[in-house]
C-alpha positions in Angstrom: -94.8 67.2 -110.0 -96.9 65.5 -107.3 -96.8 61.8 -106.9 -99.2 59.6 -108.3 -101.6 58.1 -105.8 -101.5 54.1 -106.2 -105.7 53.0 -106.1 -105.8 50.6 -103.3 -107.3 47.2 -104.3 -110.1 46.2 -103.2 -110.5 42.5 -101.5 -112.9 39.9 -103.7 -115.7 38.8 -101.4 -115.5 34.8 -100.5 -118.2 34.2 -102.0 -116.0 31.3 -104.1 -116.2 29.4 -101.0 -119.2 27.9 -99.4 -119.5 28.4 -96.0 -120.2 24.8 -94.2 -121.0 24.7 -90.4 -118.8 22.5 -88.6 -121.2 21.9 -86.3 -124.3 20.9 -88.8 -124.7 17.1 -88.2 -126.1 15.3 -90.9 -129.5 14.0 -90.1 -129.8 10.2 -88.8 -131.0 7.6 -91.1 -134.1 5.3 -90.7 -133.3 2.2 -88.6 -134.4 0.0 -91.6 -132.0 2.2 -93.5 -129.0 1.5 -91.4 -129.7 -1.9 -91.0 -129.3 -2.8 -94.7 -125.9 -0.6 -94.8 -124.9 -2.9 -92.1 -126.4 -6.4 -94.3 -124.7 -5.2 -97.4 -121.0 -4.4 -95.1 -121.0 -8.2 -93.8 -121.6 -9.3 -97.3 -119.1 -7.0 -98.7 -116.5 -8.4 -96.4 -118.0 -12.0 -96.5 -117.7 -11.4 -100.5 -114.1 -10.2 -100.2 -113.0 -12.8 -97.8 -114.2 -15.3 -100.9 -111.8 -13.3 -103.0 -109.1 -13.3 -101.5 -108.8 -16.4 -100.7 -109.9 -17.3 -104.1 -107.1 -15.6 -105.6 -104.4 -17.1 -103.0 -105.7 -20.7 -103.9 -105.2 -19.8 -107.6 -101.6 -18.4 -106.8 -100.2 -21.5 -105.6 -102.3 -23.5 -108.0 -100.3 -21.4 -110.7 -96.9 -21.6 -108.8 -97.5 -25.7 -108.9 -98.2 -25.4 -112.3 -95.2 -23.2 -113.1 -93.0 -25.7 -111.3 -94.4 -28.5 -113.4 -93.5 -26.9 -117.0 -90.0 -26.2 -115.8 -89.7 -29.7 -115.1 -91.0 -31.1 -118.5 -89.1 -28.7 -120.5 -85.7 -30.6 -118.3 -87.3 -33.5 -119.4 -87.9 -32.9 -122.8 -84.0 -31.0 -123.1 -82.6 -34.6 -121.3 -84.5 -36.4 -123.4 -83.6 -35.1 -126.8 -80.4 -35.0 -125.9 -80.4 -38.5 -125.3 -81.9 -39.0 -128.6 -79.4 -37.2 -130.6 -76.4 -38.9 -128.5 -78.2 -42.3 -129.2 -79.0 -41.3 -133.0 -75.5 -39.6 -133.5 -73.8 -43.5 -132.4 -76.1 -45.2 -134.8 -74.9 -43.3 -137.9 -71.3 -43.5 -136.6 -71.5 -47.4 -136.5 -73.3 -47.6 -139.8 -71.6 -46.5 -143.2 -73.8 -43.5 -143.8 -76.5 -45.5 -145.9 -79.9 -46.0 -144.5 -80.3 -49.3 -142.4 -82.2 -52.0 -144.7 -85.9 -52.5 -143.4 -86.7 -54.9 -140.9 -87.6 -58.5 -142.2 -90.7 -59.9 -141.1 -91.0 -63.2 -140.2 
């Protein structure tokens, strides 16, 4: 028996991929054109400037007030603990009942 012949493939066209000329230079903008790209760049990096340093003012503005509710929650733990220690010597002096209301007069 002869051997089969294999059919040879046959190579897609690349016509998937558009061709682009490397050396086509895209065609120069109006003068007035260019100049408001350029307007609006400055005020894009004016305008992010702002930002930034808007958001490093808020950062430490946040960090200060961070730091400040760390110290009045010590505050508030020294201070109830104060109250309890001061509290906690009252009842011990007294016999457990209720102190009698201050007179007036």
């Amino acid at each position: 028996m002869p051997p089969k012949k294999i059919p040879k493939l046959k190579e897609k066209p690349q016509a998937d991929h558009p061709v682009i000329d490397p050396t086509a230079i895209p065609p120069a903008l109006p003068p007035s054109v260019e100049e408001a790209y350029r307007r609006k760049c400055i005020q894009l990096k004016q305008r992010t400037s702002e930002v930034e340093d808007e958001n490093d003012a808020t950062r430490v503005r946040l960090a200060r007030i961070r730091r400040q509710v760390e110290k009045m929650r010590l505050e508030r733990a020294m201070l109830l603990e104060q109250l309890t220690r001061r509290t906690s010597t009252n009842v011990e002096d007294s016999d457990g009942s209720p102190s009698p209301p201050p007179t007036v007069g």
